[in-house]
N, C-alpha and C positions, 0 to 999 in steps of 0.2 A: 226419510233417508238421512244418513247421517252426512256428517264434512266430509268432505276427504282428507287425509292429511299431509297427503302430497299438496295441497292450494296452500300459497303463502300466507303468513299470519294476519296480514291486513284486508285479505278477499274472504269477504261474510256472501255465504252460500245463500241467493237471491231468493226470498218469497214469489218470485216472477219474474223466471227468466225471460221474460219480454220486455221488461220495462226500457223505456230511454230515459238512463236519469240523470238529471240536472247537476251538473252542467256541462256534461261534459258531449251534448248533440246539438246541435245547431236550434236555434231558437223557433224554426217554424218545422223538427220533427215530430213525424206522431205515428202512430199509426192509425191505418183507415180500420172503416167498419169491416173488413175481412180480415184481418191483421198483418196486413204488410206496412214495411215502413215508405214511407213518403216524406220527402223534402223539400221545402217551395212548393208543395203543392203537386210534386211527381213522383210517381211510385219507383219505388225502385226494379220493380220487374218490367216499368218502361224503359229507364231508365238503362238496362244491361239491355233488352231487346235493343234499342237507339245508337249504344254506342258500345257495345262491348264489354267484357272486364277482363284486367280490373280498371277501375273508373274513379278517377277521383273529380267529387261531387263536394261545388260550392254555396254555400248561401247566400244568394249574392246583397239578400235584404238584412241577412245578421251582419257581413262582414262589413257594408254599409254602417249596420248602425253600433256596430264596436268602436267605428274609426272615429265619429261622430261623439261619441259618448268618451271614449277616450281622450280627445281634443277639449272636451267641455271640461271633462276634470280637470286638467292641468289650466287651462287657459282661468278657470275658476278659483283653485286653488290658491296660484299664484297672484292672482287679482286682488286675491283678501288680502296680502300682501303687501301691496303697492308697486309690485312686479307684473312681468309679463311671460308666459310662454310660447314656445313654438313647437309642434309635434310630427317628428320625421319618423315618415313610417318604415322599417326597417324592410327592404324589398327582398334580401335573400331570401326571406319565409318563405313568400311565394310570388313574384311576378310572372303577370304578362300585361302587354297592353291597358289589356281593360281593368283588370286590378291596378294598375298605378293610375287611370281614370278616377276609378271608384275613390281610391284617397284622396287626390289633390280635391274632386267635388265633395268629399266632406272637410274639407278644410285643412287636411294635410300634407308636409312636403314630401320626400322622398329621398331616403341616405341607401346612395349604390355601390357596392364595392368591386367592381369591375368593367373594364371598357364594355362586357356582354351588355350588363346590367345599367349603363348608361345607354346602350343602344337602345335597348328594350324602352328601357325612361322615352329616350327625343322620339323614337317610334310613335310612342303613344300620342304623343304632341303635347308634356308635359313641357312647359316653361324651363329652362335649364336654369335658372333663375331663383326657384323651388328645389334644386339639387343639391345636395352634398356628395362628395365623393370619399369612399375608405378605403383602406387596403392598404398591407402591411407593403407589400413591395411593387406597386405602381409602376409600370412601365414607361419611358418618356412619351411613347406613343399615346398611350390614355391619358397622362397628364396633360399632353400639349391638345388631345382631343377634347378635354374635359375644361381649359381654358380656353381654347378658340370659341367652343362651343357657348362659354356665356355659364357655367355651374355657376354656384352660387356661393358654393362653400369648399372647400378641400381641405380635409385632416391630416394635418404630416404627421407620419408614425415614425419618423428619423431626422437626426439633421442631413443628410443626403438629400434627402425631401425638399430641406430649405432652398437649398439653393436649384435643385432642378425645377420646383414650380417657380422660383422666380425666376429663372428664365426663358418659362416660357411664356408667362407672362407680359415680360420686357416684350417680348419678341413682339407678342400680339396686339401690343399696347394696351395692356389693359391692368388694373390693382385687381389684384387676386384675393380675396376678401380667406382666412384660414385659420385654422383650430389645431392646437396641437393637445394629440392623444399623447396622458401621461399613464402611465404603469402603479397605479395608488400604490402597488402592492395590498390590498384588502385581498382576503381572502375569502370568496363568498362562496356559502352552501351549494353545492350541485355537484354533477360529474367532474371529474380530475380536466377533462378535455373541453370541458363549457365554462371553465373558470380563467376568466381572459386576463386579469389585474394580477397574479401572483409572478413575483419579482422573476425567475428562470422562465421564462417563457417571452415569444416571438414578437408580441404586440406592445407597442408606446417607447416612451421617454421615462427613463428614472424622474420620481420627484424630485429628487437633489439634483437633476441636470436640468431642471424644466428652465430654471431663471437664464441661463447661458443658450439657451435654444428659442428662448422667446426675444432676449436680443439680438441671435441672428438676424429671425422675423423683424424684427421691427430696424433693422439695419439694412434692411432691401427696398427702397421703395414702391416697388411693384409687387409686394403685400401687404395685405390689412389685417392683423391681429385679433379676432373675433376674442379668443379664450381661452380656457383650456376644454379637452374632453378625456372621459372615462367610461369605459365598459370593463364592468367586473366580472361578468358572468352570461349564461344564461338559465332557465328555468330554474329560478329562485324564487322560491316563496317568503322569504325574509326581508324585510327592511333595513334589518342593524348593517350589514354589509353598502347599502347605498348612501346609508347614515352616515360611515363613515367613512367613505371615501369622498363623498360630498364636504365632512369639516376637513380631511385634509387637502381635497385641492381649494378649498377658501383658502388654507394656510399661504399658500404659496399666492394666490389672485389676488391676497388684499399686499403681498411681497411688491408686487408686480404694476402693481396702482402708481407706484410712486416713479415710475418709468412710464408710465402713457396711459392710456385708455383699456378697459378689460371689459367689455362691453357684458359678455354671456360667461354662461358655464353650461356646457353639455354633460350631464348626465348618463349618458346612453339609453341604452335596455336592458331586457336578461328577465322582464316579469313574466313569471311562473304561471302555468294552465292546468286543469284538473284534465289526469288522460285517465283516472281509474279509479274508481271510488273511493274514498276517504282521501281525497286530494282535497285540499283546504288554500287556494291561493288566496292574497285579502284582492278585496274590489280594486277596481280602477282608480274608487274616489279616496280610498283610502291612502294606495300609495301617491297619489297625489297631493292630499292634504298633510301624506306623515312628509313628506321630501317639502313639503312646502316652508311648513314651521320647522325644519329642521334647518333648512337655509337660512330661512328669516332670523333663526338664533342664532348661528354662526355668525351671520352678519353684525346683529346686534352686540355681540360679545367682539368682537374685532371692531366695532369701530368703523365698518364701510358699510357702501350703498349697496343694497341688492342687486344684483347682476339679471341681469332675463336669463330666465333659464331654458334650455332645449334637452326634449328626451328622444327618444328612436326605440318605439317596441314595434315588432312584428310580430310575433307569436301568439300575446293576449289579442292581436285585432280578425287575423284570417286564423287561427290554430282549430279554436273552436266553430270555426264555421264550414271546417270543414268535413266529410265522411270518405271512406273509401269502401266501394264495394267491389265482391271478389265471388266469383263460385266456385262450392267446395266439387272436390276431385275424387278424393277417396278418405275415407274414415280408418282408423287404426285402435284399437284399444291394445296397451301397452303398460303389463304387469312391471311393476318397481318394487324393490327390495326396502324394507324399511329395516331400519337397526334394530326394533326388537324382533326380530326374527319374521314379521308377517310381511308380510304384501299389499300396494294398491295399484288400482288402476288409473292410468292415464288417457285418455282420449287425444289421437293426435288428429286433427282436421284440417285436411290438406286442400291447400286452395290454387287459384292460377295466377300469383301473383307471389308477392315475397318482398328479398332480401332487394329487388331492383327496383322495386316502386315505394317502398319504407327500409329506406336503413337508416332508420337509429334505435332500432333492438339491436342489432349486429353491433352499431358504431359505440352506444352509449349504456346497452344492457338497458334502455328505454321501456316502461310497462306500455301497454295500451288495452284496452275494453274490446270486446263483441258481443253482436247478438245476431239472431236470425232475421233478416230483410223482407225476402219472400214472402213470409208467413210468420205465423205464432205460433204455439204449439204447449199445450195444456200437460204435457209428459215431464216426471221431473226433470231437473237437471241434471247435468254431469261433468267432471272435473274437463276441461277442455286445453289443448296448448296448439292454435293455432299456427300451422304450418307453413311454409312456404314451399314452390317445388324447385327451386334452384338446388346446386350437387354443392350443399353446405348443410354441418348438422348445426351449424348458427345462425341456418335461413329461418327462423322464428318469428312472426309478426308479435302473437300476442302469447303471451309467456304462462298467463294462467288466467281462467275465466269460466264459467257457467255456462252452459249452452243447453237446451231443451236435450234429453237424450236420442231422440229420432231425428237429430240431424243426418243428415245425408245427401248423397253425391247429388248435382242437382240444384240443393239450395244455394241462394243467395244469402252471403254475411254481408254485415255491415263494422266499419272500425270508426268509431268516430274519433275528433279530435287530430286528423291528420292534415288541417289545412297548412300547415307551418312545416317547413322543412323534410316534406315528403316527396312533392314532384321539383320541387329544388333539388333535391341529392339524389333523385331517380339515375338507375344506370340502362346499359342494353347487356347485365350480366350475361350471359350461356346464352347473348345473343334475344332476350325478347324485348320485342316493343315495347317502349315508354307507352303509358295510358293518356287515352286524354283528359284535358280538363273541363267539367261542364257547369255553367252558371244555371242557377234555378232556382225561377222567382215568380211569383203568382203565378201557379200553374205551369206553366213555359218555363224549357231545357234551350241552351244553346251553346256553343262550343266557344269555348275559349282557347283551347291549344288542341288540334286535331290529333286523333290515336298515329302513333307510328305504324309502318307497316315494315315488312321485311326488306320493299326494296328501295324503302328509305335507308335500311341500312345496307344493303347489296351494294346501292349507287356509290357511295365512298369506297368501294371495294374497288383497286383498280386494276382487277384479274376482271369482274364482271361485267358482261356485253350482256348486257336485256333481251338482245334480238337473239339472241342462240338460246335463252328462253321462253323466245315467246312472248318477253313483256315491250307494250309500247311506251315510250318517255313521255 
């Protein structure tokens, strides 16, 4: 069968559309001896029988040992140095409860950017201790709850910032130990909307204001000065962008020495995941050892001591460990106009899920992968663009992809690669239920965030009375 030429230039038409390939499926997928997929050890046709779809499905042994492995690199890295690290796991990706368990028991903290996302943290019965708190416009309410409460850390993104966490620290008696987010201005590879350090935009401190905002800080007694921090981006596959915003806030940290103590420098995140083949992120150990010697030289050429460093990825820890499945609805083949005058086909495969349980094709024009869950199937493939059913022609999950041709109504797909920023920015779009979240790990499924139902969302309605439907509370 030939390409099609409607598939972008970088999707090479699969010798097996069955395959799950590295690296973009959770570490313990396979398929069984009949060929459906299985995760942790449970099939996915359990898997929709138990809880529904669409489903989003954890590995709770990869995401473990990403956090694990990511912690070794840096803490390794920086070691060969005569430094030290610390690794905050960035919880927007995905929290609940038990995922911010799973981090802190491998050795990581936790940077939250909203009173939700701190709740969710003390919920767990994480140490507030182990906290950082972000966010560009903090409410007094979450500050004074983010100090009473014992955080650990707080990043001012303003001088407005200054002086209202120091007073709520006065208040509480307590030194508010804080980091202030500068704006490098770096400009790093990714979406216009994931590049957070470019000068016109919401987040930090100008670098040329940093020095007059860190003696604020250090003019308040009831805060501690930790450093400065930067977040450039997110899914970046480059280093030069961390490279260099790394030597410019050294510029300004080794400034800053000669006024007091600069203990750290944060780093942030923003490291880059394979969601489609020919995605090429470097390893863990690598962007650790390139930021490592990268500091080390900065420092060396300036003349100061190496600062401990702190990073915050979420994406590279749960992204890949996670899947979503979905059953398809109805099938379409859909003739397109080519500019020399011929025709091809498109397959559209319409699923029960969408633009409410994954937006970031909508958000960010985002690629993602499928394949068949269910089953396998020996039939070629076929140019596929994975549907959503929401009343959008931009409800798109997967934009182009290979799929055995006898797919149909019925099957289970599978998306890998959606553990990171999927049931975070889930909606109740045209009104359907959020999915739930399930962990699974040797053999055993268990629920991490229950499936919504409708009169989860009826109950906020405050036209609706249950009992004139018939539902009990």
């Amino acid at each position: 069968m030939l390409d099609n030429p409607l598939a972008p230039p970088w999707l090479i038409r699969p010798g097996d559309a069955n395959a799950l390939e590295s690296p973009l499926w959770p570490a313990t997928a396979q398929r069984t001896p009949s060929g459906e997929l299985a995760i942790g050890g449970v099939s996915a046709s359990r898997l929709a029988a138990d809880y529904g779809t669409p489903l989003y499905v954890v590995d709770e042994a990869d995401a473990r040992a990403r956090a694990a492995r990511t912690r070794e690199a840096f803490v390794s890295a920086f070691a060969a140095h005569g430094s030290s690290a610390t690794v905050y796991y960035a919880s927007k990706a995905l929290l609940t409860t038990e995922v911010a368990r799973w981090m802190v028991e491998a050795g990581l903290r936790l940077d939250v950017a909203s009173g939700g996302e701190l709740a969710v943290a003390l919920a767990a019965g994480v140490d507030p201790a182990l906290l950082g708190l972000h966010g560009n416009n903090k409410s007094l309410a979450e500050i004074d709850r983010a100090v009473a409460a014992g955080v650990g850390t707080i990043v001012l993104d303003s001088l407005e910032e200054v002086e209202r966490v120091a007073d709520a620290a006065q208040r509480h008696d307590r030194t508010q130990s804080v980091r202030l987010r500068i704006n490098s201005g770096v400009h790093a590879h990714t979406h216009e909307y994931l590049a957070t350090a470019r000068e016109d935009q919401k987040f930090g401190i100008p670098l040329a204001d940093a020095s007059d905002a860190v003696g604020a800080i250090r003019a308040r007694p009831s805060l501690r000065f930790l450093g400065l921090h930067s977040h450039i981006g997110s899914q970046i596959f480059r280093l030069d962008g961390f490279l260099e915003a790394a030597r410019r806030l050294l510029a300004v940290h080794a400034e800053l020495l000669a006024g007091g103590d600069v203990p750290e420098l944060n780093l942030g995140g923003g490291f880059g995941i394979a969601y489609v083949v020919g995605d090429a992120p470097p390893a863990i150990e690598d962007i650790a050892t390139g930021l490592a010697e990268a500091v080390a030289g900065v420092c060396r050429e300036l003349s100061i001591p190496m600062p401990a460093v702190a990073v915050e990825p979420g994406r590279t820890i749960v992204g890949p460990a996670g899947v979503t499945l979905y059953e398809v609805g109805t099938t379409k083949d859909v003739a397109v106009a080519l500019d020399d005058g011929g025709s091809a086909v498109r397959r559209y495969v319409s699923v029960d899920g969408g633009m409410s349980d994954n937006a970031r094709p909508a958000l960010y024009g985002a690629d993602y992968s499928v394949r068949l869950a269910s089953r396998s199937s020996a039939v070629d493939p076929v140019l596929v663009r994975l549907a959503g059913k929401h009343c959008e022609s931009g409800d798109i999950v997967v934009q182009a992809d290979w799929l055995p041709g006898d797919v149909a109504a019925g099957d289970l797909v599978a998306v890998p690669a959606t553990g990171a920023y999927c049931f975070s920015l889930a909606s109740n779009y045209n009104y359907l239920v959020r999915p739930a979240v399930v962990a699974v790990r040797d053999g055993t499924a268990r629920t991490l965030v229950r499936r919504e139902t409708e009169h989860d969302l009826l109950r906020r309605d405050t036209g609706y009375n249950p009992i004139d439907q018939g539902v009990s509370e």
